[in-house]
N, C-alpha and C positions, 0 to 999 in steps of 0.2 A: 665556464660556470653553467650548471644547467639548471635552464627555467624552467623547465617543463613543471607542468602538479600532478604531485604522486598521487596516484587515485586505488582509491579499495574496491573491488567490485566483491557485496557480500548478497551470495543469491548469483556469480555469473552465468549458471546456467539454461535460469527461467527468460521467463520473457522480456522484464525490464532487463537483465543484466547482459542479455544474448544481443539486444538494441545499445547500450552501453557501449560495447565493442564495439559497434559498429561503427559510431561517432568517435572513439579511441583511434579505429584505423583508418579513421577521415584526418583525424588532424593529429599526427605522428608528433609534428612539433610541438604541440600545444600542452599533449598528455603522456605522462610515464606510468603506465600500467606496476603498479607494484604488486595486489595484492589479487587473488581470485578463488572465491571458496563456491563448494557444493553441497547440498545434503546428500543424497544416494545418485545425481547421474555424472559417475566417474569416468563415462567412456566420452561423453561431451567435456568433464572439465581437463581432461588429458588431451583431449584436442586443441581444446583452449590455452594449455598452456604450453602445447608443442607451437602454435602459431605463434605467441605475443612474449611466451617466452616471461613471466612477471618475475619477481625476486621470488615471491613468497606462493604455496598453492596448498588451500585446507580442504578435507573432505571429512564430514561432520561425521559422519556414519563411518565410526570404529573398523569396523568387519570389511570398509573397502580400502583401508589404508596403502593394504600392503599392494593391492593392485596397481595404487594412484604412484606409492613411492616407484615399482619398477619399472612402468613404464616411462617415468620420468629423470631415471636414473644418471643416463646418460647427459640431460641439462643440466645446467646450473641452476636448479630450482630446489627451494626448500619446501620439504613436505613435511603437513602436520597436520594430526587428527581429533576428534573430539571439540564437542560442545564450547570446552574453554581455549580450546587454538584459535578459535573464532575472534573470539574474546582481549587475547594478547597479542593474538596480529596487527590488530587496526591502532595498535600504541606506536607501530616504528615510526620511526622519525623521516621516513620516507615520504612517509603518507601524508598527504595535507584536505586531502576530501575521501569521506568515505562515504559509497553509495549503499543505503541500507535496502535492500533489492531482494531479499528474505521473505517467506511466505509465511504470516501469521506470528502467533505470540514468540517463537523465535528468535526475531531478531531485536527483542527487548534488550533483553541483559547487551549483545554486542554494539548497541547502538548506546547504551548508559557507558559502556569500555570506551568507545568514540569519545562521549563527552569527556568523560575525565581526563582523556589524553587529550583535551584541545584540539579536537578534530574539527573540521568544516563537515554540515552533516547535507546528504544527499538524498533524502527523505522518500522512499519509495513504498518503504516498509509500514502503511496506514495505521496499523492495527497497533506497532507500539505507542504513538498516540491514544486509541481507542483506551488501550490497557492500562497506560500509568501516564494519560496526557499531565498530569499536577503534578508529579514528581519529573520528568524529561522537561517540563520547561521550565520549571525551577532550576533543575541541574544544569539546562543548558545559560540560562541567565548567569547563574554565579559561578561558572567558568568560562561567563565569556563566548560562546560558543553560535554561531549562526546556524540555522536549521533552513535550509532552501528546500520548497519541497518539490516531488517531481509529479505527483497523481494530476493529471492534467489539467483536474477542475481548480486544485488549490496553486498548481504554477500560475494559472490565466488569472487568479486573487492577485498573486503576488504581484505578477506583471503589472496589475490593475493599479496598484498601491503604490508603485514606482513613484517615487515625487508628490507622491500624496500623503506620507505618514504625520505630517502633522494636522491633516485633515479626518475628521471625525466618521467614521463607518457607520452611516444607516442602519444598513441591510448588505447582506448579498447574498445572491443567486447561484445555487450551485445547479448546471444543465444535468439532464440526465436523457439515455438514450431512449431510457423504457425497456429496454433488456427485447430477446425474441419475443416474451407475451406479455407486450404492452396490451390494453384492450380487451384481454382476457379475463371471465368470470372463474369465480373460484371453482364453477363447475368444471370448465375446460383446463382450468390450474391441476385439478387430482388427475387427468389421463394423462398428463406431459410425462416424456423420456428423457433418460438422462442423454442421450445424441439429440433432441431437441434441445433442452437446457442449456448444453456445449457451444451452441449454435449461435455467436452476438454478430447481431447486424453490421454492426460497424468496426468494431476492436479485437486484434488478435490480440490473445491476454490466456493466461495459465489457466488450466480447469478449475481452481478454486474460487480464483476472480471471474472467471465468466459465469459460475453459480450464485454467485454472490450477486453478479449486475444481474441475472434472469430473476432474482428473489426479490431483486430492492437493498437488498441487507449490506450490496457495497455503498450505494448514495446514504443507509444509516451511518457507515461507519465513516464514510467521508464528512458529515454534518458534524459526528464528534472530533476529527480532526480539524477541522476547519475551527471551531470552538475555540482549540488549543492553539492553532495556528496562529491565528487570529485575534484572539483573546477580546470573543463576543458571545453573546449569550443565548442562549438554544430561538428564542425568540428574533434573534436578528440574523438568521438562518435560513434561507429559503429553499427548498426543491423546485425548479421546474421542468418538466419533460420535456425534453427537446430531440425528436427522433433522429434529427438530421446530424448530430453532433457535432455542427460545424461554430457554433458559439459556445465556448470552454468553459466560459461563467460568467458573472457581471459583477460589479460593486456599486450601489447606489450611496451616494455620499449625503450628510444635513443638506444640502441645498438641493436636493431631489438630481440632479445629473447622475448620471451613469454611464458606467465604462464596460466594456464588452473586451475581455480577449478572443479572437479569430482566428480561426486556421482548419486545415484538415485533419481528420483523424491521426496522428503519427506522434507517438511516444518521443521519438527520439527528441523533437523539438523539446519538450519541458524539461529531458534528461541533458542535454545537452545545454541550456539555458544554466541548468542549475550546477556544472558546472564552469560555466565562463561567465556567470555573473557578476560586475554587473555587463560586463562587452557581451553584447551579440557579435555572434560572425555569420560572416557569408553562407551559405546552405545550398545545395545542389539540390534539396528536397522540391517534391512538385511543389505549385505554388493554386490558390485556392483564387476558383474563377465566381464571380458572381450572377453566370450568365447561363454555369451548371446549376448552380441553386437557384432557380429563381424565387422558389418559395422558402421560407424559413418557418419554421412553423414550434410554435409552445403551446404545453396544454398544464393544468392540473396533474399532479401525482394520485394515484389511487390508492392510500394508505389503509383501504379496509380492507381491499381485497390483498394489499402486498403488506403485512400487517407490519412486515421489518423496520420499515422506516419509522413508525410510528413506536416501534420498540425502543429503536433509537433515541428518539427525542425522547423517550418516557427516562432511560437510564441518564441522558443526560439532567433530566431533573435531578434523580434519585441522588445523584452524587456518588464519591467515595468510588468502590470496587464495584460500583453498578456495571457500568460498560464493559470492565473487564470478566464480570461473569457472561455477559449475553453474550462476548467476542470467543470467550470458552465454549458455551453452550453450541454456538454457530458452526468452529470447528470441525466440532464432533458429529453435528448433525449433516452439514454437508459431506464429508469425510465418508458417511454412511451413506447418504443420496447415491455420491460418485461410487459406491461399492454394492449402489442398487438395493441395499436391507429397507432402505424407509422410502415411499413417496415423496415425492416436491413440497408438496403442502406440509407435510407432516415436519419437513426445518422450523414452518412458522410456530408451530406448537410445540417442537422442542426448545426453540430459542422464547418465548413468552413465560414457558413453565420454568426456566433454568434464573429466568430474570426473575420470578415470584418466587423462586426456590430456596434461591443461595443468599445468607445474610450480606449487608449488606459495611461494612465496616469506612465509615465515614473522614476519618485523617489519615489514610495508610499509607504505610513504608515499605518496602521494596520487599519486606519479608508478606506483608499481608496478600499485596497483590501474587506472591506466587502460591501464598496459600489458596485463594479466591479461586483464580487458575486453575488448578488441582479439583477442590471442592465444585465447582461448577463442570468441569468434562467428567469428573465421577455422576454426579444428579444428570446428566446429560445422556451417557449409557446407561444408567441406571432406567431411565425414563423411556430409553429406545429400546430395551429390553421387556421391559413393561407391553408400548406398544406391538411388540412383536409376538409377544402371547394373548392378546385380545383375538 
């Protein structure tokens, strides 16, 4: 009989899903790789699936199908294309955890597929919180369904809250690096590069999450997940800057105590936590000296000059489709950064105008938030297009 847990890796071939393996080829016994999808890098997910070899291998992008099928021909590997192969994969009965490892509003829809198939969810995917956090934890409630997450700051929550869920959340602390221009006036914010921007002190992470942490606009969207995660109120949310990022986050509880998760920078840990929870195992990973750090050091976040975070908070007031318009707006606006059309600064004034822009639709249902979606990356080109005839 086999124990192993069938695991989905959706997104194998970014940065969370590329560390996923890794932890898969540590502990052969522990995990049966079943499912592995890509958007457009077919030449890494056919490597991928010539090494581990899974049941199933999706490549979203249509027009690479046919590449992915023949080089794969010769395995026993099923190929499947398209948006909704995404979608109807993560139902087989194989699968008992699915890592949603996806970059951006994307992995919405396959991670709502998850729940309804009674998946265990592997949460890596921030942003489908960001987008429809009231509809995914309502779904996941009423089918039952556990949501582990992996973003480092909300794993060190979770770790936090072990044995403490019938104890009441203060506050908590979400650390942040400060991205490369922590420090920096918005003077020095309008001459950065997009190979400066690329540039994070600490975390290897995909070009969109590393523009994201240089802006702030990742720690907004982490505060809205945390929200959801958590189910606490934009108010019992903290930001602290913590450049060293060796304290993952805190939780202070009604009696004023506080818990601190610790470690070093390295993804695999939270990925790897979130699926063997609740056992830890053993790890070969270095382990964190307190003799390298002697200093630890926190500061205030600078929400005037990185306007994102303060965006954040603002959409979590607003409610409804707010944060799913700014998560639009962001997209689009980074998308453009990394394609060089707009300046650094000019994200914060696309994602501020896109959040004043686009209505705001307060009880919505899965058809609203893709309309929001839509209607916000149109006002969002629409606006970069503007800028670019000035």
């Amino acid at each position: 009989m086999n124990n192993k847990k069938g695991i989905a890796i959706l997104g194998s071939t970014g940065s969370i899903g590329t560390q996923a393996l890794e932890v898969i080829n540590e502990y052969p016994e522990l995990f049966d790789l079943q499912v592995i999808t890509a958007n457009k890098n077919a030449d890494l997910l056919i490597a991928q699936a010539i090494q581990f070899q899974p049941n199933t291998v999706v490549i979203a992008d249509e027009t690479l199908y046919e590449k992915v099928m023949l080089a794969l021909e010769e395995h026993d590997i099923h190929v499947y294309t398209g948006s909704q192969a995404l979608e109807q994969v993560v139902a087989s009965n194989d699968v008992h955890t699915v890592l949603t490892a996806m970059v951006g509003y994307a992995g919405l829809k396959p991670t709502l597929a998850a729940i309804y198939a009674k998946k265990t969810i592997a949460l890596a995917n921030k942003e489908t919180l960001v987008v429809a956090g009231e509809l995914i934890t309502k779904e996941a409630q009423k089918y039952g369904v556990n949501i582990y997450p992996v973003d480092s700051e909300h794993s060190a929550i979770f770790q936090c809250l072990v044995g403490e869920f019938e104890n009441k959340i203060e506050k908590i602390y979400l650390t942040a690096s400060g991205g490369p221009f922590r420090g920096y006036s918005k003077e020095q914010l309008s001459k950065v590069t997009k190979a400066q921007a690329l540039k994070h002190p600490n975390w290897e992470m995909g070009a969109k999450i590393t523009i994201d942490s240089a802006s702030l606009m990742n720690k907004g969207l982490e505060v809205i997940e945390a929200k959801w995660l958590f189910n606490l109120t934009p108010d019992q949310i903290d930001v602290i800057v913590h450049p060293q990022s060796i304290v993952h986050s805190l939780v202070q509880f009604e009696d004023g105590s506080m818990k601190a998760q610790m470690g070093l920078p390295d993804m695999k840990l939270p990925i790897q936590y979130a699926f063997t929870y609740p056992k830890r195992i053993k790890t070969s990973f270095p382990r964190f000296n307190f003799l390298d750090y002697p200093n630890l050091t926190f500061e205030k976040a600078d929400v005037k000059t990185f306007k994102n975070l303060a965006l954040a908070y603002q959409a979590m007031e607003m409610g409804g489709t707010a944060a799913c318009a700014l998560n639009a707006g962001n997209e689009v606006a980074v998308d453009a950064f990394l394609k060089e059309e707009i300046s650094f600064l000019q994200i914060f004034d696309i994602n501020e105008e896109t959040l004043k822009g686009v209505p705001v639709i307060l009880q919505p249902d899965l058809e609203a938030y893709i309309e929001t979606d839509k209607k916000a990356r149109q006002f969002a080109l629409n606006f970069i297009a503007q800028l670019n005839q000035q």
